[in-house]
Structures are given as C-alpha cells and as structure tokens.
N, C-alpha and C positions, 0 to 999 in steps of 0.2 A: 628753415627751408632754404635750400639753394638755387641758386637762379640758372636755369637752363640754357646754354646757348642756342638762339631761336636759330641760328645757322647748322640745317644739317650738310653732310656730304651729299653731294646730288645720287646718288647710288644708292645712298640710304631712304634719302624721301621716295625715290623710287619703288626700292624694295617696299619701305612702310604703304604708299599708297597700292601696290598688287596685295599686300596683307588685308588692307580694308575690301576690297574689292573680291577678293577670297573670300571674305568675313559675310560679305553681305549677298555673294549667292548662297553662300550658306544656312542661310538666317532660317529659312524655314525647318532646318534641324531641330530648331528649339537651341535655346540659350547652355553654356558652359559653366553658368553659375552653379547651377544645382551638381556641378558632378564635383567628386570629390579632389582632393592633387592625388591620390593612387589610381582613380580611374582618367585622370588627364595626364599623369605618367605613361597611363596603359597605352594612349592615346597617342601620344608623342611617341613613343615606342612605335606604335604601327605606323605612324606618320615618317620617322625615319627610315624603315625598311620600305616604305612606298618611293622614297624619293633613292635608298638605293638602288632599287628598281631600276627605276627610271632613268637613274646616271649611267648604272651600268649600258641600258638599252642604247641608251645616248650614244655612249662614249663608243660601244661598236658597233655601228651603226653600218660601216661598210664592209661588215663582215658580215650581218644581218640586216640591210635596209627594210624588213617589209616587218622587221620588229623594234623599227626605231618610234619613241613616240613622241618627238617632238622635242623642239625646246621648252615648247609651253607647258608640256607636262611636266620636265624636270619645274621650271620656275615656280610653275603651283605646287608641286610637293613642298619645295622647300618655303614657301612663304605658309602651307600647312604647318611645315615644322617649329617655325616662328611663331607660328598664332598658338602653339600648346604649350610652348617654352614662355611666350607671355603670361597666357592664362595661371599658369603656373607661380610663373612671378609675383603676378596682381591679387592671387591669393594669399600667397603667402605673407606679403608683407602687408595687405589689408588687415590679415587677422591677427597679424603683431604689430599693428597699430604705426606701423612708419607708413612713409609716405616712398614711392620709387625714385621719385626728384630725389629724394636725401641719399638714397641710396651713392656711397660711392667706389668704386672699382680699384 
C-alpha cells in the first residue's frame, strides 16, 4: 500500500468537500451501491450533459440572462460528475480486489 500525500491542493479539498455535501443532500435517493457500473455509466452520461447545460447557459449568459442558472448550478453539476466518475472507480477496483491508494497514474 502506498502512502498518500495528506496535503491536498486547496481547490481540490474544496471541490472534494462540495462532492460530500452533494453526496449528502442526496442521501435520501438511496445508496449507489446497488446499481450496476452500466447504470452508473448511464448516470455519469446524464450527469455530463447536465453540466453542459449549464456551462453552456453560463457561459451566455449576457446573451440570455434570464436563462443563466447560476454558478452554483454549473459547480453542483460538475461535482455530480465527480461523484459518478468516483462511484465508478470505487467499484471497480473493489471488485478487483486492489485498493485506489495503490492505484497509480
């Protein structure tokens, strides 16, 4: 097992704490365990076309202001897109028996 640097980039610990905090108005969904990686692919699929949505509304915004929806929606999309790209993750290599620490890039 490999030893993780407890020092993240502050942009990261940030993003990571909106992902929990996504995660836990969530919660009454019911858990991500039970679905498969093709229906959490499906997922992440729709989770990405939400957040292009969004960027696009964003980004023309003063072309369209009264269909801008915020920053806050782009940033919850994409920390959306993070929690299925995780999910994904943590299944995967659960069920091939490594650990994501060992994992390396």
């Amino acid at each position: 097992m490999t030893q993780t640097d407890p020092t993240l980039r502050p942009e990261l610990a940030a993003f990571a704490e909106l992902q929990e905090r996504v995660l836990k108005k969530n919660d009454w969904k019911g858990g991500w365990q039970t679905m498969t990686v093709r229906q959490m692919l499906w997922r992440l699929h729709e989770e990405v076309l939400e957040l292009h949505e969004a960027s696009v509304a964003w980004d023309t915004r003063s072309a369209a202001p009264l269909l801008d929806p915020g920053p806050e929606r782009v940033c919850i999309e994409a920390a959306d897109v993070a929690n299925f790209a995780m999910f994904i993750a943590e299944r995967v290599a659960k069920r091939s028996g490594i650990a994501l620490e060992d994992v390396q890039p």
